[in-house]
C-alpha positions as CSV (number, residue, x, y, z in Angstrom):
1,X,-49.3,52.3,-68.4
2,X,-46.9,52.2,-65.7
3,X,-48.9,53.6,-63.2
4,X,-51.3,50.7,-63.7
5,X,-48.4,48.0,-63.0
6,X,-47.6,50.3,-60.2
7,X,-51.0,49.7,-58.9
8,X,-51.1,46.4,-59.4
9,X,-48.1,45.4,-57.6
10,X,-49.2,47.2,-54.7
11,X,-52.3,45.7,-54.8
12,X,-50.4,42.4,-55.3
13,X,-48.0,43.3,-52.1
14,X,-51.2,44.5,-50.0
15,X,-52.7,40.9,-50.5
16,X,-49.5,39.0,-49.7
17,X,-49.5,41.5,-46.4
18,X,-52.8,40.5,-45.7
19,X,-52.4,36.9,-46.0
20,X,-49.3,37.2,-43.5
21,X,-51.0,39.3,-41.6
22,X,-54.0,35.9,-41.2
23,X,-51.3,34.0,-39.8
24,X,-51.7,35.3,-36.6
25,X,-55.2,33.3,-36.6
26,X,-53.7,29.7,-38.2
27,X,-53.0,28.2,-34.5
28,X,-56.3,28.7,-33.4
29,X,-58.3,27.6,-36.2
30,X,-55.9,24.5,-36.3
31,X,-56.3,23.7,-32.8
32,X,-59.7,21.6,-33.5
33,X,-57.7,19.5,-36.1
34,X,-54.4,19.0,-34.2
35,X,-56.4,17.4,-31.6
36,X,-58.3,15.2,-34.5
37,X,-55.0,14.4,-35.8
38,X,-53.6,13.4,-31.9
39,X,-57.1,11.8,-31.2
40,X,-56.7,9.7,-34.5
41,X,-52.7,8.7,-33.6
42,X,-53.6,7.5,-30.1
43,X,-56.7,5.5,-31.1
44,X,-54.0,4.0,-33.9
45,X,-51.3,2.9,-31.2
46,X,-53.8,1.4,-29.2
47,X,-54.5,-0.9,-32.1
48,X,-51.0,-1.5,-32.8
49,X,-50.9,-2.4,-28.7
50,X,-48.0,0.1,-28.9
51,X,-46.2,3.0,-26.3
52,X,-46.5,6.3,-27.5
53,X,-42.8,5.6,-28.1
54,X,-43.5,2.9,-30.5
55,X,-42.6,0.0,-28.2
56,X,-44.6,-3.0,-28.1
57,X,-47.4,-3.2,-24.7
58,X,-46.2,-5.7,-22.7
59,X,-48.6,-8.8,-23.4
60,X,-51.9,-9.5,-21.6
61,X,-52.2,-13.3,-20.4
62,X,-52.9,-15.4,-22.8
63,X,-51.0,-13.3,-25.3
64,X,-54.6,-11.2,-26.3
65,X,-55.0,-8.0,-27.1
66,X,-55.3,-6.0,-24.0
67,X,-56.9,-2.4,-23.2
68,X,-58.5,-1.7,-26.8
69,X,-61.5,0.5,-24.6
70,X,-58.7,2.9,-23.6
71,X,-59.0,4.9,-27.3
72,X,-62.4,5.1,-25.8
73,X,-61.4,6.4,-22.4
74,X,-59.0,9.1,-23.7
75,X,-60.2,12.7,-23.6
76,X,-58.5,15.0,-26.4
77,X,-59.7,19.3,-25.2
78,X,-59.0,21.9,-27.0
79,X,-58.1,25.6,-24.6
80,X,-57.2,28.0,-26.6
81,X,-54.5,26.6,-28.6
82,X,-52.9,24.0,-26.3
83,X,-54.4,20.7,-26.7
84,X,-54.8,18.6,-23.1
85,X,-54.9,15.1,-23.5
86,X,-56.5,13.0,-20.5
87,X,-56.9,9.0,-19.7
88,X,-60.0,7.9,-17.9
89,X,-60.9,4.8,-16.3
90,X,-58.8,1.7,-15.0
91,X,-56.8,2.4,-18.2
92,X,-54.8,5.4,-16.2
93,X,-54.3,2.9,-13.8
94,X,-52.4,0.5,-16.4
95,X,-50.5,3.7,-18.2
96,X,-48.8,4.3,-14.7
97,X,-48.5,0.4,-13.8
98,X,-50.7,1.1,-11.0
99,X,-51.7,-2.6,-11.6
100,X,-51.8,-5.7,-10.8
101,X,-47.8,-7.2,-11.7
102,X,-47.2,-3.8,-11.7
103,X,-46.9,-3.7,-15.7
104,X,-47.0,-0.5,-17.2
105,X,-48.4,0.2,-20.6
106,X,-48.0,4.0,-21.5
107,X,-50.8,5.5,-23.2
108,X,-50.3,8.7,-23.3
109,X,-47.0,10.6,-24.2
110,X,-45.7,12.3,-20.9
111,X,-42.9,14.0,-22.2
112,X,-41.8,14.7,-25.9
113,X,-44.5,14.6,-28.4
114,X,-43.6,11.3,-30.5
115,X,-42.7,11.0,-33.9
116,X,-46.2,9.6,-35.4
117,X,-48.1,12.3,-33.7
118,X,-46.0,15.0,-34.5
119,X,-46.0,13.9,-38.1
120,X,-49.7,14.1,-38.0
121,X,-49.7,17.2,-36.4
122,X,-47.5,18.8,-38.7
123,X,-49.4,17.2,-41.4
124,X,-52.6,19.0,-40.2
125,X,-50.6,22.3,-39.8
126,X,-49.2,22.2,-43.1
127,X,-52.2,21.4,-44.9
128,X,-53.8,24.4,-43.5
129,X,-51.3,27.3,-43.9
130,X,-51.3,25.9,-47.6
131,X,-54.7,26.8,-47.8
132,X,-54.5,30.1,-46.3
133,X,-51.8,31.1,-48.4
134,X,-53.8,30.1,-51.7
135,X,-57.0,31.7,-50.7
């Protein structure tokens, strides 16, 4: 009898090893869906007509919506496990201020990942080492 519930618990111990031992693959299968995640967070903030820092675009004439093609005319890539995020188009022109009146209306983040994307990001992440834990 107790040589069985030795067994088991090293068999018990072995699969917790080779879960943790899995780990070592979670940033590369969660690469794809980060970049979802950031993909989904910038397409959001372009509807909100917001910064990547959450501050308000400054407003087109007229007051209307401005830039709502530059969801579009981002690019989110996937090498290896960093995640590049590019702007295409006139809209690079408008996230620099490279514009006419010189008004610029950031995008893309250019330094620290912001809060709403790094809650989705960790969102994504979470969700997956849950799952490789309880496989």
């Amino acid at each position: 009898m107790g040589a069985v519930l030795v067994a088991s618990a090293a068999d018990e111990l072995q699969a917790m090893v080779d879960k943790l031992r899995s780990l070592s693959k979670l940033t590369t299968t969660v690469a794809p869906k980060v970049a979802d995640a950031m993909k989904g967070e910038l397409a959001k903030q372009v509807r909100e007509q917001i910064s990547p820092s959450g501050k308000p675009w400054q407003p087109g004439e007229k007051g209307k919506p401005i830039l709502k093609g530059s969801a579009d005319a981002t690019r989110v890539a996937v090498v290896g496990t960093t995640i590049v995020l590019t702007l295409e188009g006139h809209y690079a022109r408008h996230h620099l201020g490279a514009v006419k009146g010189k008004k610029i209306r950031p995008i893309l983040p250019t330094r620290k990942l912001p809060g709403p994307m790094t809650r989705a990001v960790e969102e994504v992440i979470t969700t997956e080492f849950i799952n490789l834990m309880e496989e």
